[in-house]
DRENDO-1510 file (C-alpha; in Angstrom, 1 decimal, always signed):
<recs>
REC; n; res; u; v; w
REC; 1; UNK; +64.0; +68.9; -12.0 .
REC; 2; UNK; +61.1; +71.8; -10.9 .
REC; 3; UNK; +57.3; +71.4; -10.6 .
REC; 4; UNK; +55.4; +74.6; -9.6 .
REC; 5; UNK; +58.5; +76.5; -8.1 .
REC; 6; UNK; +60.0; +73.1; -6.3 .
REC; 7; UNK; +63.2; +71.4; -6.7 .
REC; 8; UNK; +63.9; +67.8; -6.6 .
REC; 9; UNK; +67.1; +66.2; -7.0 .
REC; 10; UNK; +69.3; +68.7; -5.6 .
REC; 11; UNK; +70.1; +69.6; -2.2 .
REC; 12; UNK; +70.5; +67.5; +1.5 .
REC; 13; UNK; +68.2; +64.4; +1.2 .
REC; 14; UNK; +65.4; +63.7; +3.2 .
REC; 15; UNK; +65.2; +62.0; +6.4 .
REC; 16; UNK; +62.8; +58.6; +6.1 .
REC; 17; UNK; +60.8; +57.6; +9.2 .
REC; 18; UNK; +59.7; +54.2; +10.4 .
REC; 19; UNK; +55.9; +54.2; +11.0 .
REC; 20; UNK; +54.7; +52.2; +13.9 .
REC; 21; UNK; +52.5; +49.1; +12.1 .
REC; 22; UNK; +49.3; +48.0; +14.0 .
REC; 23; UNK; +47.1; +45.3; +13.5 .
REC; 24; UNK; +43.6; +45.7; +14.2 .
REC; 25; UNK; +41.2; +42.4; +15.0 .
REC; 26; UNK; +37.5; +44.0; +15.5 .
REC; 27; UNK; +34.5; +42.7; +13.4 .
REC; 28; UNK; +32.4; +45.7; +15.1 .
REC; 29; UNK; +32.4; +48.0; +11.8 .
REC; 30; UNK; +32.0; +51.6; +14.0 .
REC; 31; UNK; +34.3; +50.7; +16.6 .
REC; 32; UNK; +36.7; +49.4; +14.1 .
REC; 33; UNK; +36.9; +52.0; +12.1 .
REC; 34; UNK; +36.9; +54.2; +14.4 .
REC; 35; UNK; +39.7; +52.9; +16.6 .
REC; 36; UNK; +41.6; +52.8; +12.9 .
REC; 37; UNK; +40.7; +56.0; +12.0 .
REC; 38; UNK; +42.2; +58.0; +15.4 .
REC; 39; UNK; +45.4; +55.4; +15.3 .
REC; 40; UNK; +46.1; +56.6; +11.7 .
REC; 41; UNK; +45.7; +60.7; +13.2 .
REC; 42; UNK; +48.1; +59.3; +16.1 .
REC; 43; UNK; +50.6; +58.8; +12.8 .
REC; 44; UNK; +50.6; +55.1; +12.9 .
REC; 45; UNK; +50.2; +52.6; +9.8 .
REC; 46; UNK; +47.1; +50.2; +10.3 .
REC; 47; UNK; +45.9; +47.0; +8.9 .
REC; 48; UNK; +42.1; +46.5; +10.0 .
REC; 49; UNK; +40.4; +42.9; +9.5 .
REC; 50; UNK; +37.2; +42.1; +10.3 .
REC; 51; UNK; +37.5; +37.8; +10.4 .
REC; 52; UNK; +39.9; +36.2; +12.8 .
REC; 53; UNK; +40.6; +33.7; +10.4 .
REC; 54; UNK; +42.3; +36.5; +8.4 .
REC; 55; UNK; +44.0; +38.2; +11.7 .
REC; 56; UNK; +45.8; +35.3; +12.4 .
REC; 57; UNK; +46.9; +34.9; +8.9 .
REC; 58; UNK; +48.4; +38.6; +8.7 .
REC; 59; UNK; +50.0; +38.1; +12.7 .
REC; 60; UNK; +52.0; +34.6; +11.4 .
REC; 61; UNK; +52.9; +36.2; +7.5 .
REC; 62; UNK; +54.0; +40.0; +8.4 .
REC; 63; UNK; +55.8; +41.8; +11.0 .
REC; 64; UNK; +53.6; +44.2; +13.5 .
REC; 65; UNK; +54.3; +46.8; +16.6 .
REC; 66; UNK; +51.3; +45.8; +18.2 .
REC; 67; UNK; +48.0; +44.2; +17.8 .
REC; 68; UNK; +44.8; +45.3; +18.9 .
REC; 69; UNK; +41.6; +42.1; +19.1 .
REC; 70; UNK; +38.4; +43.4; +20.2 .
REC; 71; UNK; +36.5; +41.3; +22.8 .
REC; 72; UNK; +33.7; +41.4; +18.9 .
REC; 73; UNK; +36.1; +38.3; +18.3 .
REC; 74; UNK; +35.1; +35.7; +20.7 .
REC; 75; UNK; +36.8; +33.9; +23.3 .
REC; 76; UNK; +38.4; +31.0; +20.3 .
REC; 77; UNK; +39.2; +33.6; +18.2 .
REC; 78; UNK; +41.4; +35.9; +20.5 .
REC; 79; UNK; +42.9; +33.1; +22.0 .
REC; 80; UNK; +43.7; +31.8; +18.3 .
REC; 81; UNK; +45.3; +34.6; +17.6 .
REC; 82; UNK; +47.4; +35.2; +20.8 .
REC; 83; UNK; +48.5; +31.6; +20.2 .
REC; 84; UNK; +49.4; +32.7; +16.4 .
REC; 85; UNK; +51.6; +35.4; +18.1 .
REC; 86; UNK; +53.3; +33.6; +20.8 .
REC; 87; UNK; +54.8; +31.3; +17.6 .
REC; 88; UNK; +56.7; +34.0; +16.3 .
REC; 89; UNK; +59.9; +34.9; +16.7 .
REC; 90; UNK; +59.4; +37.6; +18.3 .
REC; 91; UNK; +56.2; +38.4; +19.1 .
REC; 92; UNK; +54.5; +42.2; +19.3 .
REC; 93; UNK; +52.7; +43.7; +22.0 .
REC; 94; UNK; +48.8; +42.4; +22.2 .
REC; 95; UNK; +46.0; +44.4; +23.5 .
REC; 96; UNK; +42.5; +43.1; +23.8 .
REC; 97; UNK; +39.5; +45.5; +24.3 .
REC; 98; UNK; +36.6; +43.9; +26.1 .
REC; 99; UNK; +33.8; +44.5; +28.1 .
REC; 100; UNK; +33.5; +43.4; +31.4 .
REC; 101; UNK; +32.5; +40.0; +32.0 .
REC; 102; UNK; +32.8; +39.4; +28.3 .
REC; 103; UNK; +36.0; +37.3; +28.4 .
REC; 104; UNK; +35.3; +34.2; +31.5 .
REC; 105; UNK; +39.0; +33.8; +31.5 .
REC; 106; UNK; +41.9; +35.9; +30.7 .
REC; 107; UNK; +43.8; +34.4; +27.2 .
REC; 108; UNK; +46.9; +33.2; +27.6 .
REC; 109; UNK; +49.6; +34.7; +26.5 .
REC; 110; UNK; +52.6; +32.3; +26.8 .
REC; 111; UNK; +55.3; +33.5; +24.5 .
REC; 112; UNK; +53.7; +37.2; +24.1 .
REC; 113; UNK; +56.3; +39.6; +25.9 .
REC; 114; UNK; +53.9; +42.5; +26.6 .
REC; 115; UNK; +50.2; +41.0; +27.2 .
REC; 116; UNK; +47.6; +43.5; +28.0 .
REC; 117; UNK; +43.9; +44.2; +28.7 .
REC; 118; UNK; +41.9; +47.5; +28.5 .
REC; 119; UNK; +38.4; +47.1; +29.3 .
REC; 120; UNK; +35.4; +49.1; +27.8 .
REC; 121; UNK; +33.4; +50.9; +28.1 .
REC; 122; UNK; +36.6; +53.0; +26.8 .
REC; 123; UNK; +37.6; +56.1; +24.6 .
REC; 124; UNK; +39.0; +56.0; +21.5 .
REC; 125; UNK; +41.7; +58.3; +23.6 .
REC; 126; UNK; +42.6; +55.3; +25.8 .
REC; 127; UNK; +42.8; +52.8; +22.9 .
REC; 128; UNK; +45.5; +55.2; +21.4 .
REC; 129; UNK; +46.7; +56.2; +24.5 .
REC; 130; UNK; +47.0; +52.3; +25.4 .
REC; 131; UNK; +48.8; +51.6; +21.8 .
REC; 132; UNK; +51.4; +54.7; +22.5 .
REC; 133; UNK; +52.2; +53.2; +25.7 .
REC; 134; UNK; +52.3; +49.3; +24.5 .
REC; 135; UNK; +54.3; +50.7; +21.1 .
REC; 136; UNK; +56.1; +53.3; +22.2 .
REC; 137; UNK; +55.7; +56.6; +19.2 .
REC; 138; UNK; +54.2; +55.9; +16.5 .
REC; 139; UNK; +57.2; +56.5; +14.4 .
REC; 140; UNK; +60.9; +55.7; +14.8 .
REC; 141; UNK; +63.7; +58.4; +13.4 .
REC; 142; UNK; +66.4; +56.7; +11.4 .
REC; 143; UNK; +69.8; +56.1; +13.4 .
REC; 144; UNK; +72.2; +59.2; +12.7 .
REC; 145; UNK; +74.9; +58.9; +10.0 .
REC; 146; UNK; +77.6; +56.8; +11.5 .
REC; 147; UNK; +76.4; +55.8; +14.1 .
</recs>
């Protein structure tokens, strides 16, 4: 079969990635979106929520690389959601962006193997930068043949 001069059917098939999936917590609409926006550049696939309630329900029901809960939360609601997490199986990565001072105690993160903190003021560059290094790239190749 052609379309404008291109063939498809024929020839070597094509390689399928994995994208990195991250889950965004942030009820502050810039930040969020922007945070979303620079991730999705970055090459990774993003879920943004704005209401806890609805973060925890996407952390328990589908299957992340990371998750990202912005200090915007609350001190209940990001330790709700950690605790979602640390249910599972196994868990993703969690980083929480807050402000100094914002959080009186650090969540706990029983159960969540990679537990980590990045405090603001920030750039959107460190929140990626923090997401490559708590992911890993934000795409996986396929195995080779055989192997």
């Amino acid at each position: 079969m052609s379309v404008a001069g291109r063939s498809f059917g024929s020839g070597p098939s094509t390689r399928h990635v994995r994208l990195k999936k991250v889950l965004v917590v942030d009820r502050d609409p810039f930040w969020g979106h922007a945070v979303r926006t620079a991730l999705e550049q970055s090459g990774f696939y993003l879920n943004l929520v704005a209401e806890p309630s609805e973060g925890r329900r996407r952390a328990f029901e589908r299957t992340y690389d990371l998750v990202i809960l912005s200090d915007s939360l609350g001190e209940g609601a990001i330790q709700a959601v950690v605790d979602e997490m640390a249910q599972r199986p196994s868990s993703p990565p969690v980083l929480i962006v807050a402000r100094e001072g914002r959080l009186r105690r650090g969540p706990e993160g029983d159960g969540v193997p990679v537990f980590s903190i990045l405090r603001r003021p920030c750039t959107i560059e460190e929140v990626v930068d923090a997401a490559r290094a708590l992911a890993g790239s934000p795409w996986e190749e396929p195995p080779p043949r055989g192997a």
